[in-house]
C-alpha positions as CSV (number, residue, x, y, z in Angstrom):
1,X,-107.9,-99.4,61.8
2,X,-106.5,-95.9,60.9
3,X,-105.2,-97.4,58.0
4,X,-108.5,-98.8,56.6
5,X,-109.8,-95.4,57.7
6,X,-106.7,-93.5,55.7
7,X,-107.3,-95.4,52.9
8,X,-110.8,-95.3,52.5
9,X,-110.4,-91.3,52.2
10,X,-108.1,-91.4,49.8
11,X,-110.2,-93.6,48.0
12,X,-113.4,-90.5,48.7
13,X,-111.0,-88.0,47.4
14,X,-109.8,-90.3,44.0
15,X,-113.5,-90.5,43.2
16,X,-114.5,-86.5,44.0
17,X,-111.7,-86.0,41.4
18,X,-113.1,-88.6,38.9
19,X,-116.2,-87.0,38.9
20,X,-114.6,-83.7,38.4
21,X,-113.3,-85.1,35.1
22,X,-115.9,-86.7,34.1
23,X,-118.6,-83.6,34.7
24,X,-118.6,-83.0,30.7
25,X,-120.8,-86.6,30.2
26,X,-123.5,-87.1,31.9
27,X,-123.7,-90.5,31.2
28,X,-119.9,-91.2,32.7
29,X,-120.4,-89.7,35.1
30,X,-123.2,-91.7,36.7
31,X,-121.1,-94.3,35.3
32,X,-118.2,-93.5,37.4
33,X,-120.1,-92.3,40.5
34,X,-121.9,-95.8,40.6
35,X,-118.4,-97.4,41.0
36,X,-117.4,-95.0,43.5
37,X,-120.5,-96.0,45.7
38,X,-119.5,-99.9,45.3
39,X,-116.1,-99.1,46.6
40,X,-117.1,-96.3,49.5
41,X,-118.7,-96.9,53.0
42,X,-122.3,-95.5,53.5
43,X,-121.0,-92.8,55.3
44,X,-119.0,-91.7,52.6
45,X,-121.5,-92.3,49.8
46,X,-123.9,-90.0,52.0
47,X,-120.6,-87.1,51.6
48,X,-120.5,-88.1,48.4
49,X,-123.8,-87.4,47.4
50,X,-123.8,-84.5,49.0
51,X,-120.7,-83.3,47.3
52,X,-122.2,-84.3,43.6
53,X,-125.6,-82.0,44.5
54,X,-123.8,-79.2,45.7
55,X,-121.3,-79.2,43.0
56,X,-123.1,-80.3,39.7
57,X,-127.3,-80.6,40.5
58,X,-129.7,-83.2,40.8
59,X,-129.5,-84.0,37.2
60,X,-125.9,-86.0,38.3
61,X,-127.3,-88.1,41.3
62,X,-128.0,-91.5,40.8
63,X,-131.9,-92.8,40.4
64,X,-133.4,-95.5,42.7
65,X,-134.6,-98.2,40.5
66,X,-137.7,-99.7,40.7
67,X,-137.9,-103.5,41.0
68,X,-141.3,-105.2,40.8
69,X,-141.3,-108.4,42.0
């Protein structure tokens, strides 16, 4: 378990600094933070978003979308 947990983090911090990196494009970067949030636990997305407002705005969180059914 502590390894799942271990790795997991690592995986929170590889994706904080890809999103560091990819700050210049807006487009990447919701690009790369949607791939982060496939790979993260919901925990960590919450700290993740969190992270992205703090650091770079609202402009670089990810939309809801809309579905009609």
């Amino acid at each position: 378990m502590k390894k799942i947990r271990q790795k997991s983090k690592e995986m929170l911090v590889y994706s904080k600094n890809v999103l560091n990196k990819m700050s210049f494009d807006v487009f990447l970067f919701k690009k790369e933070l949607t791939k982060a949030c496939k790979n993260l636990s919901t925990e960590e997305v919450d700290e993740l978003m969190k992270w992205v407002l703090e650091n770079f705005g609202a402009q670089y969180v990810l939309q809801p979308i809309l579905v009609k059914k």
